[in-house]
N, C-alpha and C positions, 0 to 999 in steps of 0.2 A: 920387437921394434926394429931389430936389425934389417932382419928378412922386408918387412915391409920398404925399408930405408933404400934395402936393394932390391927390390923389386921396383919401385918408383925409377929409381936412376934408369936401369935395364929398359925401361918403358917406355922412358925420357930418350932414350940411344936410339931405339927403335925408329921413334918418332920422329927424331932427328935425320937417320936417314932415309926414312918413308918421304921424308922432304924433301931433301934433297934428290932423291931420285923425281919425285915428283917435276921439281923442276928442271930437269933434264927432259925427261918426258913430253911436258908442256912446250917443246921448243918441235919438237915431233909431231901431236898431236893439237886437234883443235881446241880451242878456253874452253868449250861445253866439258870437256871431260876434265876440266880441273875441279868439277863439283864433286867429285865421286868421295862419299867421306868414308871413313876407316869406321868396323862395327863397335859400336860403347857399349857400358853394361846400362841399361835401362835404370834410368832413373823411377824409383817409386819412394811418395811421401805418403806418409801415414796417414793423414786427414785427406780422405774423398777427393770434397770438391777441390780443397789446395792441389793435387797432383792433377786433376782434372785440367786446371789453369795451367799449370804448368806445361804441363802439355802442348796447349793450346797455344801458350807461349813462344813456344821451340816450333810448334809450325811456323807461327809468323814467321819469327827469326830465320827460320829455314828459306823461307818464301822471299824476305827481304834480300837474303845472299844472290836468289837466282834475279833479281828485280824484277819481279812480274807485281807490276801496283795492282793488277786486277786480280788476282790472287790473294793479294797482301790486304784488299778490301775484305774477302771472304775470312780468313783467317784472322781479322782484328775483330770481325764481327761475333765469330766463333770463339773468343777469348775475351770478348765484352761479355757474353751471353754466363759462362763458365766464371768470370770473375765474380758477377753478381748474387753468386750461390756462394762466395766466401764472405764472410762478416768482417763489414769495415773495409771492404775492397771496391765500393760504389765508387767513389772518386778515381779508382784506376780504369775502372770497368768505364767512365768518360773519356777518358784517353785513347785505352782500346777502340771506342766510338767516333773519336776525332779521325783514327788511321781509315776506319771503314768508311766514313763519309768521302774520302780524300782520294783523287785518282792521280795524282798527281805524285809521283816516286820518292822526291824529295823533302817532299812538305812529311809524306809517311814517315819517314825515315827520321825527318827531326823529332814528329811526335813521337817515336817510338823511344829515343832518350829520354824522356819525361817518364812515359812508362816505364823503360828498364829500371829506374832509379827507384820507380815503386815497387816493383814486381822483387825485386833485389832486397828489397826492405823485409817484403812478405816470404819469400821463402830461406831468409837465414832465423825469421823466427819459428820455421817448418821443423818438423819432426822428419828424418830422410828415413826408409827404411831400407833402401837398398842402391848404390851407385852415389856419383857425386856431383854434383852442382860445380859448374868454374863459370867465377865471374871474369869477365876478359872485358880487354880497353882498346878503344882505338886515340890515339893521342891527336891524329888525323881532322876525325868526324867532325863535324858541324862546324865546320872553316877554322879549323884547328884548335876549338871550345874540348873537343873530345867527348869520347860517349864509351859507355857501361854497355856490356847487353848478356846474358847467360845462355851457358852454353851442357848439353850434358857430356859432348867430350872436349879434349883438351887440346883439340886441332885447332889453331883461329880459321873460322870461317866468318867474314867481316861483313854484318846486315846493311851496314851504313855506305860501302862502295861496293859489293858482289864482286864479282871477277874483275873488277877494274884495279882493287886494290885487296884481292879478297884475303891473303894470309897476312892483313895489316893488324897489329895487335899484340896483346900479351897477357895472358893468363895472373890476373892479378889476385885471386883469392879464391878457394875449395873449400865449396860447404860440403861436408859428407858426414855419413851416418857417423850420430855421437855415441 
């Protein structure tokens, strides 16, 4: 338990100054290269189609950070289709539908709170077999309501402002293998 304890801190220090350098850097170079994420250990959940979604999930997510709504269409569409293969995820799997109909950036972005909150639901009752889930918060999002959205590393990369206010946030909970 030690080792872990210190290994988590050391990872935490790391992090901290990957950041900090970051943002010296970012004063250097152009905002496109403040997307560049640092490599995670791959998330895999036990259940198929769950990891499947999941997945599909973390693209959107992904896709929201860089705000491309015409992307953000494609990938809700691709995480409606994946939800609908988990049992009892139909109601999500409308939501992910709502983002895909929506070309509009912001409208995406709220519906995607609604989703995160389900998506949140369904994979803390996931079986993880390998990597860890961090639920992160923007205190900011939806005119300062705040918004949930999952993440598989523990860098905040923010779906709800992208580069405008992209490391807005804070790792509020770590689902990992039980």
């Amino acid at each position: 338990m030690y080792n872990i304890k210190l290994s988590i801190s050391i990872f935490a220090l790391a992090a901290l100054l990957v950041a900090c350098n970051q943002t010296q850097e970012s004063k250097e170079t152009p905002a496109s290269d403040s997307l560049v994420t640092v490599p995670v250990v791959a998330v895999e959940l036990r259940d198929t189609s769950i990891n499947q979604a999941y997945k599909c999930y973390v693209d959107l997510k992904d896709v929201l950070v860089t705000s491309n709504a015409s992307e953000a269409r494609i990938a809700a569409a691709e995480l409606g289709a994946a939800l609908r293969k988990v049992k009892g995820s139909e109601n999500t799997a409308v939501l992910a539908d709502k983002i895909a109909a929506s070309t509009d950036l912001s409208e995406q972005r709220t519906s995607f709170t609604a989703l995160s909150n389900d998506v949140i639901t369904l994979f803390k009752q996931s079986e993880i077999s390998s990597g860890s889930i961090y639920i992160q918060y923007c205190p900011m999002a939806n005119e300062g309501e705040g918004g949930y959205w999952l993440s598989s590393q523990e860098e905040i990369m923010n779906p709800y402002y992208g580069d405008e206010m992209l490391h807005c946030g804070e790792v509020k909970e770590t689902i990992a293998k039980k």
